[in-house]
N, C-alpha and C positions, 0 to 999 in steps of 0.2 A: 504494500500500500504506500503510494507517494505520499510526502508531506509540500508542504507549499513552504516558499517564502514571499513575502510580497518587497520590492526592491523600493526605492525612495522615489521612482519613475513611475509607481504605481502597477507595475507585472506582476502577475503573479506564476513563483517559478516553480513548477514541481522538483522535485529532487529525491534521493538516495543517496540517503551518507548510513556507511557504517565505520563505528567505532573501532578502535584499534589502536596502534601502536605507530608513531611514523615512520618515516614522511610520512604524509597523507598524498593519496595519490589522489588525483581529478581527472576525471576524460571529459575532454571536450568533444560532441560531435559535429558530425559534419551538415554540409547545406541540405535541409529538407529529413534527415535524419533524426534520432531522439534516445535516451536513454535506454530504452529497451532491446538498443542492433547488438547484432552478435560481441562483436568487441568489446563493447561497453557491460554488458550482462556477463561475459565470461570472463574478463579482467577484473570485474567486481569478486566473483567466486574465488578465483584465484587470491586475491586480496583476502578475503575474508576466510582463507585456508592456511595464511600465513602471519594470520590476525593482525593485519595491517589495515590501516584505516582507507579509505575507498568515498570519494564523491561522485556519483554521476547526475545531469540534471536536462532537464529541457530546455533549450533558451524559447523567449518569447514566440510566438507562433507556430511554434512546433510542439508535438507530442501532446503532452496533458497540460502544458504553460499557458498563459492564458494571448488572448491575441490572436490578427491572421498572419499566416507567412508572408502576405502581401505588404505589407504593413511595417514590416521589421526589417531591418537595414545591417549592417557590417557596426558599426557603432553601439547600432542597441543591443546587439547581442555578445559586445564587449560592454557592453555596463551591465547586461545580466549576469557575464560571468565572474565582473569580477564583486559584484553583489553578493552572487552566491559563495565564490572565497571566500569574501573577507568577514559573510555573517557566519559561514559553518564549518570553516575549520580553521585551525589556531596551527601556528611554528611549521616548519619546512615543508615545500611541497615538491611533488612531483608530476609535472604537468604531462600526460600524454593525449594527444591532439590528432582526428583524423578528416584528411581534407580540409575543409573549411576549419572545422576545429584547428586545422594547424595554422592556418591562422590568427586565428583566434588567440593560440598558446602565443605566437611572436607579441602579439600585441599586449598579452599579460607582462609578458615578460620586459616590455618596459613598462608596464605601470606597479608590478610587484617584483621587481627583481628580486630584492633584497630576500624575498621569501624562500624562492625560488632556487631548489639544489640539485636540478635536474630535470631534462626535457627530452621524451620522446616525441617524434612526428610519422604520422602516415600517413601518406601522397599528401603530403603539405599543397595544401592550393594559397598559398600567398598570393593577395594583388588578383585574383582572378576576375573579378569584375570588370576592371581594365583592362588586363592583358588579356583574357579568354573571353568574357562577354563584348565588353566594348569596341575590342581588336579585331573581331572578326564580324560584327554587325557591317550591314549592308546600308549603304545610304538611304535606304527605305525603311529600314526598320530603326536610326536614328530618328531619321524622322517624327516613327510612328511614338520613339519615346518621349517628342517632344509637344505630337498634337496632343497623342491616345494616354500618354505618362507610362504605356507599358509595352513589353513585345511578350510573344510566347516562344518558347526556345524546346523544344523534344527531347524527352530525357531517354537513356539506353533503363532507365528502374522503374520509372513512374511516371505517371501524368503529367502532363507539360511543365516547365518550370515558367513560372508567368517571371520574370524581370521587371522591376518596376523603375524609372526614373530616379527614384531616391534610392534607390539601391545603388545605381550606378554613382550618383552622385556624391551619395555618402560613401562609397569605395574609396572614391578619389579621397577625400579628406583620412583615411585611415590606411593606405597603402605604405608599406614595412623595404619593400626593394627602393626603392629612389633616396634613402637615406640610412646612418650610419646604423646598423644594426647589431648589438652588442648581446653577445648570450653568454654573460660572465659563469659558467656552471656546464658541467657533460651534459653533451647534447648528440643524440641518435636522431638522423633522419630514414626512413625506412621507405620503398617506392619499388613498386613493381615495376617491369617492364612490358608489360604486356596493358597496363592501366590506360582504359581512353579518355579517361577525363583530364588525369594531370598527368604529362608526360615527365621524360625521364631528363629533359632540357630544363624545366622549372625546376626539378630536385638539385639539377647540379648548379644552376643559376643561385640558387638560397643556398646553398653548401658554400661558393665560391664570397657570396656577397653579406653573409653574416660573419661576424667574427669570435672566435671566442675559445678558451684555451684547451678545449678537447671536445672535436668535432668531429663526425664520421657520417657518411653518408652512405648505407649498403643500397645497393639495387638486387633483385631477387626477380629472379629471369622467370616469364613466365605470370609470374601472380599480377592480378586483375588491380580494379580499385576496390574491392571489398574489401580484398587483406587479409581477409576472415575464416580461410581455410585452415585446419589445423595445424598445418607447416608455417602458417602466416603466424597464425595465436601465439605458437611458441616463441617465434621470433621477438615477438611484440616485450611476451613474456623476460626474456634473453634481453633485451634492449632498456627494460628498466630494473633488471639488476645490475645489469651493467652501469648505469648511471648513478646508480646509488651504489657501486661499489662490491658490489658482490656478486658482479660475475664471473 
């Protein structure tokens, strides 16, 4: 059963936090995703087998959070997260982030650095609004974000992803690659090569353009953007003891 937090924005965010021992780990999920995908539900178990502490949560318009996906921007789902940090868990984290989430994690990671002793990514989509929506829109469907405020874009999992004007706009204002990126703390980027949404050019672009004093970036030939296959899990698994030391 989810508990809510309500944010000083007025969201109301579902979540799962279990108690434990730290770090405290957090997943953040990805675009259109929610606490409940494989990753996130199995990372928890796993966590809670090693009695370590575990938050996963919904950001605004997604899963059981309150709000439309329409509605919710790159911005506000960095004020939900770090809402839900900084009300439900206390001393060192460990940020693991898939997709969008891994955006999401760069962007905690300058507003809580200081928290922060460790960071896993999967198919980190940093900037994608720009570089992958905005980059490849058609002088027609700019357009149409400018009469209509939206376009519709086909997804390869679900029903269309509608894009809205604020979404793009507010991208621009929270994009991570055009500026100095610092991940003071071990940091795992993880990225299949077989992934159609974020390729294996964006992973090495954010491996080359962040900085910070133990970095690694594996590619894993073959795996999708789920990530989520048992060989993927483990990995995952691998990538945050590793960060925290005990791999």
């Amino acid at each position: 059963m989810s508990a809510f937090l309500t944010t000083d924005q007025g969201r109301r965010i579902a979540y799962d936090l279990s108690e434990g021992q730290g770090p405290t780990i957090v997943f953040l999920s990805g675009l259109k995703s929610d606490k409940e995908g494989t990753k996130a539900v199995h990372l928890e178990a796993w966590a809670k087998a090693r009695g370590q502490a575990f938050l996963r949560f919904d950001y605004s318009g997604h899963g059981e959070s309150s709000g439309a996906f329409t509605e919710g921007s790159i911005g506000d789902w960095h004020e939900d997260t770090v809402a839900a940090v900084s009300a439900l868990t206390q001393g060192p984290l460990i940020i693991v982030g898939s997709s969008m989430g891994g955006w999401q994690a760069l962007l905690l990671a300058k507003t809580l650095a200081d928290r922060i002793v460790g960071m896993v990514t999967i198919a980190a989509a940093p900037d994608f609004t720009e570089d992958g929506y905005w980059a490849s829109f058609t002088d027609v469907q700019k357009a149409a974000l400018e009469t209509v405020g939206q376009v519709e874009l086909p997804s390869d999992y679900m029903e269309p992803y509608i894009i809205t004007k604020r979404l793009i706009d507010d991208g621009r204002q929270n994009l991570v690659l055009r500026e100095a990126l610092d991940l003071p703390f071990p940091t795992r980027f993880l990225q299949g090569t077989a992934d159609t949404a974020v390729s294996t050019e964006t992973a090495v672009r954010l491996l080359n353009h962040a900085s910070g004093p133990d970095m690694r970036l594996l590619l894993v030939k073959d795996a999708d953007h789920r990530f989520s296959d048992d060989m993927c899990l483990s990995l995952i698994e691998r990538a945050i003891l590793d960060v925290m030391g005990e791999g």
